[in-house]
C-alpha distance (Angstrom), angle and dihedral (degrees) to the residues before:
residue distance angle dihedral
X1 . . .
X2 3.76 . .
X3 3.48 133.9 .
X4 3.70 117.5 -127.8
X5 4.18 101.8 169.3
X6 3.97 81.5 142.3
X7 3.89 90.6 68.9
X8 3.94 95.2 51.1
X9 3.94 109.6 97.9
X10 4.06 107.7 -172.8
X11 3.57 94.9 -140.9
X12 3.84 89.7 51.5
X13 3.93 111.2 74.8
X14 3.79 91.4 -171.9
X15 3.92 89.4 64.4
X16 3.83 91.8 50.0
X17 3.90 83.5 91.5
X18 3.80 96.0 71.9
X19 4.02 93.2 53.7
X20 3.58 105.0 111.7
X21 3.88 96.4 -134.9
X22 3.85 86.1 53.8
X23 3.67 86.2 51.8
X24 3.94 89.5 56.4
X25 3.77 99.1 39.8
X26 3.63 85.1 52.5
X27 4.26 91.0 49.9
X28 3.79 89.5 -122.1
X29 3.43 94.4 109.3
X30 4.52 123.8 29.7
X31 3.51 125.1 -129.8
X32 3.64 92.0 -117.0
X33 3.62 85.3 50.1
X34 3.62 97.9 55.6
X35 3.91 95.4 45.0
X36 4.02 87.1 58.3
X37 3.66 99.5 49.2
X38 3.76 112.1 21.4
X39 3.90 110.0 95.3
X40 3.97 93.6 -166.7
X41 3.36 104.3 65.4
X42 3.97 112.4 165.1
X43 3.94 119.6 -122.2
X44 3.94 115.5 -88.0
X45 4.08 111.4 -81.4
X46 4.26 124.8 -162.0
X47 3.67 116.4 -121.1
X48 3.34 131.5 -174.3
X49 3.68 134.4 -113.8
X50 3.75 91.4 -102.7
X51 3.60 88.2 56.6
X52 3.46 101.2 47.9
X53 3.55 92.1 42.9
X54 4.18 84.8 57.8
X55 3.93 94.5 49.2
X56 3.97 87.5 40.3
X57 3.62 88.7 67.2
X58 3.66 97.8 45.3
X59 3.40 98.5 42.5
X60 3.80 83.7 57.4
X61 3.80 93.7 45.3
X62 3.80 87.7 54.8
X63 3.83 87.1 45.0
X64 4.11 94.7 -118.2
X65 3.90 116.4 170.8
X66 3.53 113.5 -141.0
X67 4.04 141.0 136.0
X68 3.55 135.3 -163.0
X69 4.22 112.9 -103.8
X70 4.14 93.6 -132.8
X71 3.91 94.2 -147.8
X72 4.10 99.2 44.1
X73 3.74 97.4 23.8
X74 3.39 85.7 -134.9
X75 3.76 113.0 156.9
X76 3.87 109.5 -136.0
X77 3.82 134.1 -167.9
X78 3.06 125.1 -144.0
């Protein structure tokens, strides 16, 4: 899988398909996936337990690996 962000133009809706968070949302691409090839990746944001809790579950349903790095809080997939 390859990571064409470049291509995506915002005002555009038929590029939206080459945005790498599209491509996981849309299980084309894995999380793990997009964290090794994706050069734009967005600053780390807080969420709360009820959101985790929400993408726990689907990460699970989609059958995503990941743990939780106990000093950063970082969640990594793996």
């Amino acid at each position: 899988m390859i990571c064409e962000c470049h291509k995506v133009i915002f005002s555009d809706s038929t590029t939206h398909k080459y945005l790498c968070q599209n491509k996981v949302n849309d299980s084309l691409m894995t999380m793990k996936e997009y964290y090794n090839i994706c050069k734009h990746i967005d600053p780390p944001v807080e969420i709360s337990t009820k959101e985790f809790k929400r993408l726990e579950k689907l990460w699970n349903e989609r059958g995503y690996e990941f743990y939780i790095d106990e000093k950063t809080k970082e969640i990594i997939f793996v």
